[in-house]
C-alpha positions in Angstrom: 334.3 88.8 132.7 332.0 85.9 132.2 333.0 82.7 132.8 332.3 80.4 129.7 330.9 77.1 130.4 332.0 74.4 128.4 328.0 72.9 128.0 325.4 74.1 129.9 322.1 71.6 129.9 319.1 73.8 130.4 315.6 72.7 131.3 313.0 74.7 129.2 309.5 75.5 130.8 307.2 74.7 127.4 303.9 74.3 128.7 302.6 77.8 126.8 302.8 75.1 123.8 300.0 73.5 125.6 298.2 76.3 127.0 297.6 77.7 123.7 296.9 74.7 121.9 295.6 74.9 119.4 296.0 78.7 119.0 299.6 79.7 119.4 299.6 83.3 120.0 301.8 85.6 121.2 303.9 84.3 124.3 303.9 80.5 122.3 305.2 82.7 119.4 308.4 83.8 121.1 308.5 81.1 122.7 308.6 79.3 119.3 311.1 81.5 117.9 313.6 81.4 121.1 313.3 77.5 120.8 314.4 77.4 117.1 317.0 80.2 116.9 319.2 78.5 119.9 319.1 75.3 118.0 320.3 77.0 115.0 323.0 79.4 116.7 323.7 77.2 119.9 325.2 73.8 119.1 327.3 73.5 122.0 324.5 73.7 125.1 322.1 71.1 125.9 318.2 72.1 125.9 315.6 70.2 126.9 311.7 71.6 126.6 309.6 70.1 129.8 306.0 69.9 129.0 303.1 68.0 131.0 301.5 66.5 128.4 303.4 64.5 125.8 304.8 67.1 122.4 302.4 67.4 119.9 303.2 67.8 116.1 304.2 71.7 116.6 306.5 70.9 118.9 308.2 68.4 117.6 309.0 70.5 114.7 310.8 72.5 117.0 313.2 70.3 117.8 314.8 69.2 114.9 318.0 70.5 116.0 320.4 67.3 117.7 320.7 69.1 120.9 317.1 70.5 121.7 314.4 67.4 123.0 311.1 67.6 124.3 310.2 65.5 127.3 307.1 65.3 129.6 307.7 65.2 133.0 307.8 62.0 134.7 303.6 62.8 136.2 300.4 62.1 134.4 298.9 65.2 134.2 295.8 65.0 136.6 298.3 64.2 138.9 300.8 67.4 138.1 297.5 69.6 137.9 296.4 68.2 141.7 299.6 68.7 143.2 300.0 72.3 141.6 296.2 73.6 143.2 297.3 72.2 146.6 301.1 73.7 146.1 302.5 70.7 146.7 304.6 70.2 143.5 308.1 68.7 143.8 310.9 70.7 143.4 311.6 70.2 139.5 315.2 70.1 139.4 314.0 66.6 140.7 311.4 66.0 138.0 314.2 67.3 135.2 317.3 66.2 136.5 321.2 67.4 135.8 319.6 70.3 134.6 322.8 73.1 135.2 320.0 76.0 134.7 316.3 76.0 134.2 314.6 78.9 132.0 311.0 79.4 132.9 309.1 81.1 130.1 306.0 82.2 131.4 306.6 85.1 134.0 306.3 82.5 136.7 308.9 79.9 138.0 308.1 75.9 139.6 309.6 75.0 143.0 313.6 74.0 142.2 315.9 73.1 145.5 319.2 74.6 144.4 319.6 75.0 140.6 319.9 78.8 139.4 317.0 80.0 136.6 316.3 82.6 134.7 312.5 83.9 134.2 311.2 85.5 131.1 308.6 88.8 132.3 307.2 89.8 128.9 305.2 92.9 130.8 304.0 94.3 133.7 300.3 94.5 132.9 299.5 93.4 136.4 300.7 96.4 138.1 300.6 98.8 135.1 297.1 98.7 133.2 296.0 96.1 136.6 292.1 97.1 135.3 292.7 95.4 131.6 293.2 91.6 133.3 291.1 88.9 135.0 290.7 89.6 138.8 292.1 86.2 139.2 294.9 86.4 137.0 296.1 89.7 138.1 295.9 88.0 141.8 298.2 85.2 140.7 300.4 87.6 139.2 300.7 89.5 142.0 301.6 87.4 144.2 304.0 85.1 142.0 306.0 87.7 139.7 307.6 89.6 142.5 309.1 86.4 144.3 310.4 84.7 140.4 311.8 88.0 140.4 313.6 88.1 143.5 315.0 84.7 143.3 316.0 84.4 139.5 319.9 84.8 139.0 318.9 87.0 135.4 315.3 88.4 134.2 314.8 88.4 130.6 312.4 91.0 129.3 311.1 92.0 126.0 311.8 95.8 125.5 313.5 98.5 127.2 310.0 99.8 128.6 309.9 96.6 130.2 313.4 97.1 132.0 312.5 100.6 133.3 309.0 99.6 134.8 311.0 96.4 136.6 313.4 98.7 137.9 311.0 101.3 139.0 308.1 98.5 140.0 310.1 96.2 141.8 313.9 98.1 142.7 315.2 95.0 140.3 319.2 95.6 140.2 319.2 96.4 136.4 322.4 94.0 136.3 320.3 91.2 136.5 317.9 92.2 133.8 318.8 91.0 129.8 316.7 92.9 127.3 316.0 90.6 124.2 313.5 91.9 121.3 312.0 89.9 119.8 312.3 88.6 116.0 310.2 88.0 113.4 310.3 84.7 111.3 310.8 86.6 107.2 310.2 83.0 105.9 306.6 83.8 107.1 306.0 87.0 107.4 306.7 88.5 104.4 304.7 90.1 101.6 302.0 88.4 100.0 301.2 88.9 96.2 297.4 90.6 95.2 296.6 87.1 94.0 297.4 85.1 96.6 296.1 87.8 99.1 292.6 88.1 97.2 292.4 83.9 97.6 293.1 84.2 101.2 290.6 87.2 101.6 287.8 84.9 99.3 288.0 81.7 101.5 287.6 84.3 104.7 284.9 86.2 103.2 286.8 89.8 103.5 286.7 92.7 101.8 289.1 93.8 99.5 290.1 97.1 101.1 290.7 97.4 105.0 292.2 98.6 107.5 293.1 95.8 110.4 294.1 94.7 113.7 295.1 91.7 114.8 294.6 90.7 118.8 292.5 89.0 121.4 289.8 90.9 122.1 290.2 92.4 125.5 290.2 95.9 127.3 294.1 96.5 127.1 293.7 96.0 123.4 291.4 99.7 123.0 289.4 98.3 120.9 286.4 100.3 121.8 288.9 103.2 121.4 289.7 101.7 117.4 286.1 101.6 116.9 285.2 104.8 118.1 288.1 106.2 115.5 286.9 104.3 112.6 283.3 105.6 113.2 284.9 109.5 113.2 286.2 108.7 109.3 284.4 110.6 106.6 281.4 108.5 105.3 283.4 108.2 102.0 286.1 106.9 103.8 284.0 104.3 105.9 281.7 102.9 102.5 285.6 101.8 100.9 287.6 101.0 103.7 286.3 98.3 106.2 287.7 97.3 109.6 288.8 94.2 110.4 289.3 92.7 113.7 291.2 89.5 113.7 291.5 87.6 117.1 289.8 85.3 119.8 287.6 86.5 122.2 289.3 87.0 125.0 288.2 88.5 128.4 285.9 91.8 129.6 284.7 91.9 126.2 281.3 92.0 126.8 281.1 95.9 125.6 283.4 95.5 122.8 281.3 92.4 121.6 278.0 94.9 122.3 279.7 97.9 120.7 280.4 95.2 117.5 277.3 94.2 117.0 275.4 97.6 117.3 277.3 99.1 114.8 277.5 95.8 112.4 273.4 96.3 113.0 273.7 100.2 112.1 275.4 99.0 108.9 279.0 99.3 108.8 282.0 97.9 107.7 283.2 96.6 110.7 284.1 92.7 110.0 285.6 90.4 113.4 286.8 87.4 111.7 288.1 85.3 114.8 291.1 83.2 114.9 292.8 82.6 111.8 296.0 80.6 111.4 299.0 82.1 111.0 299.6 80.4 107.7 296.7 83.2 106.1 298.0 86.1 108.6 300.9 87.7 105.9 298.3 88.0 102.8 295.8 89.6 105.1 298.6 92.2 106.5 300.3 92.5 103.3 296.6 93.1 101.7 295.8 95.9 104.4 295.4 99.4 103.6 296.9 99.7 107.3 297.5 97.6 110.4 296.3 99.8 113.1 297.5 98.9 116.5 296.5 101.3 119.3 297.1 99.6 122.3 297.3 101.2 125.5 300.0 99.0 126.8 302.0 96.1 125.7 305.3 94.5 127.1 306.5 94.5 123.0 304.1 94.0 120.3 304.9 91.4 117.9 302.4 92.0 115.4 303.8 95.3 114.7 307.0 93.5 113.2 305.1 91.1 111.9 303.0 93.6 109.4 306.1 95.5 108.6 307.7 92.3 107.7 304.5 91.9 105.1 304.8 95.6 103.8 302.0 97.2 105.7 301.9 100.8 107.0 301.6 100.5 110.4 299.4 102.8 113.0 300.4 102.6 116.9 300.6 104.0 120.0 303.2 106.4 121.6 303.7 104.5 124.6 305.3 101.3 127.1 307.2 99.8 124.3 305.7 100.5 121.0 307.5 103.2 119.7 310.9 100.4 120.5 308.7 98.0 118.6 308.2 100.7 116.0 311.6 102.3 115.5 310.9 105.5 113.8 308.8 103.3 110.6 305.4 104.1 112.2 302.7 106.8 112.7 302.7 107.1 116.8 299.2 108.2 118.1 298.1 108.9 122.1 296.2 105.8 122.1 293.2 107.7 124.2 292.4 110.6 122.0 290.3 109.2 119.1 290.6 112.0 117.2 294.6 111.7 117.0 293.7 107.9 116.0 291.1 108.7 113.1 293.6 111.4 111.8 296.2 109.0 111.5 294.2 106.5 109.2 292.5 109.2 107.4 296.2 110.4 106.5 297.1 106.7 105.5 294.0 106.2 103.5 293.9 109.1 101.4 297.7 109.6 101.1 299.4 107.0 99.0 303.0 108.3 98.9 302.4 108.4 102.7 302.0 104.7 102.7 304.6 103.5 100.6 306.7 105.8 102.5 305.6 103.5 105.6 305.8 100.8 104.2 309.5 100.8 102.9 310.6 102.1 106.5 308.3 99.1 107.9 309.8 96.6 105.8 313.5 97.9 106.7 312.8 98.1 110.7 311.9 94.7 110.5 314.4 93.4 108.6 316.9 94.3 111.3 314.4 92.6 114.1 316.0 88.7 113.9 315.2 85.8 116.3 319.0 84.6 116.6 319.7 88.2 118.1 317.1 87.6 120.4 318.5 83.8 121.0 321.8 85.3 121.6 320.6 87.7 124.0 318.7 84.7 125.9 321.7 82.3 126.1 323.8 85.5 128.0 321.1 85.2 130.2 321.4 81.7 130.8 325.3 82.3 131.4 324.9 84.9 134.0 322.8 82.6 135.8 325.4 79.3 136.1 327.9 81.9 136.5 326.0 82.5 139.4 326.1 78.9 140.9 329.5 78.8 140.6 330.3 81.6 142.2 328.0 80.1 144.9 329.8 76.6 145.1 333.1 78.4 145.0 332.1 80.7 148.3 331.0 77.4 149.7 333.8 75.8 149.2 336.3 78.9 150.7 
């Protein structure tokens, strides 16, 4: 049985708050919602978020909660970026001391001397879909993940999926591995009325009636593939229904940016919007004739909860972890066969009681997908792993 520790303090890596300043997407996300949920279910333990640059506004909403603060650490930041490219950073249970157990949130760890840490591997696009990423990324990856994985006392992943591929990837001891799903904040996500959806769609310049998909534009993403399969839709089909893309540009995009523009030039309905804030994301998921998601892989998918939570049917694919992300209230489509894709929003569009149907079974699914589960999940992580320091001071000690 585990031990239960009185108070634990635990040192948060934050710095996805900075890297995706000012565009949180979706590691700051769960990030986000991990941070707030353990303030809100946790008042015992001791957290404090570790950032290089001082909080900003976001973040300092995040810790309203009397045990959760946000500190930088104790170098200016040219410095802590000069060390880092040389690999000569100090161990950071020096930098963020009588820290019991450090949780680093971005699939990588810092150097520590002795305190135990858990690590949070949201995929394994590096080995699985290696072709979607930057080659220097994917390096970096490669040759970080394996040893955070090693060393951590617990692994915290995002799915199932996830579990099986670090198992079968890596020979991880599934003992060490804690499978937390993520939530989905219902105070924001949630659906939108026509008016207030028709405002949002007017200040964006959208059309009324669309399918959509929300993402960075990259390979992993198949967006080509999503184009392809809106361009297979009856003509009827195509002059009602647009498609819009919502996301940053990402990376490799140069033919979906090429494959946009020629059929924008060829006349139709096909409408990337960019970034938009999260604030305007519920009306334009709630307004949606579907959200179609046909990734070919993904470590969760977030946005599939996301336009459940704001009543829209949802389209995705029938691999990694989206049918978990799913749970039975989706249409499931082989991601590389564009005619299984176009079939699947020709059914939506023209079948209403198809929809609705969808749409109530969305709405359910992600009523049962709540961030303190996922919180609760991550503290028994962070137990497991000072269970494990004491277990190594008392061998020491015998």
């Amino acid at each position: 049985m585990r031990r239960r520790h009185p108070r634990l303090r635990v040192a948060i890596e934050a710095r996805a708050f900075e890297f995706e300043r000012p565009a949180r997407t979706g590691i700051g996300n769960c990030l986000a919602g991990i941070v707030r949920a353990l303030g809100e279910i946790d008042p015992v333990n001791r957290y404090r978020l570790f950032t290089v640059s001082p909080a900003n506004d976001e973040v300092a909403a995040l810790v309203s909660a009397r045990n959760i603060t946000c500190r930088p650490l104790p170098l200016p930041p040219r410095v802590f970026g000069s060390l880092q490219r040389r690999q000569r950073l100090p161990p950071f249970d020096v930098l963020v001391p009588r820290a019991d157990v450090f949780l680093f949130t971005n699939f990588t760890t810092y150097p520590l001397r002795r305190t135990p840490f858990s690590v949070i591997v949201y995929d394994l696009t590096f080995v699985v879909e290696p072709d979607t990423l930057n080659d220097g990324y994917r390096a970096r990856l490669l040759r970080t993940v394996p040893d955070a994985i090693t060393r951590a006392a617990s692994i915290i992943v995002p799915s199932e999926a996830v579990r099986a591929e670090l198992v079968a990837h890596f020979s991880t001891p599934p003992s060490k591995i804690v499978v937390a799903p993520p939530g989905v904040d219902r105070n924001i996500f949630r659906p939108v009325s026509p008016a207030e959806g028709a405002a949002v769609r007017s200040r964006l310049r959208m059309p009324d009636h669309y399918f959509l998909f929300v993402g960075t534009l990259q390979p992993r993403k198949n967006i080509l593939g999503l184009l392809a399969a809106y361009r297979a839709l009856p003509p009827e089909v195509r002059s009602r229904e647009a498609l819009v893309l919502v996301g940053m540009k990402g990376w490799r995009d140069d033919g979906i940016v090429a494959e946009l523009d020629r059929l924008r030039a060829a006349g139709e309905h096909v409408h990337p919007v960019g970034y938009v804030a999260t604030a305007d994301l519920p009306a334009l998921y709630s307004g949606s004739t579907a959200f179609v998601w046909p990734s070919l892989y993904e470590g969760f998918g977030m946005p599939i909860l996301e336009a459940m939570a704001c009543g829209a049917p949802v389209i995705t694919s029938d691999r990694s972890s989206m049918p978990e992300a799913a749970g039975g209230a989706a249409l499931l489509i082989d991601p590389t066969d564009v005619d299984s894709l176009s079939s699947a929003m020709l059914r939506i569009a023209e079948d209403d009681e198809l929809a609705r149907d969808l749409a109530r079974r969305g709405r359910e699914r992600a009523a049962r997908a709540d961030w303190h589960h996922t919180a609760a999940r991550v503290l028994h992580a962070l137990g497991m792993a000072a269970d494990t320091a004491t277990s190594a001071r008392t061998q020491a000690r015998t």
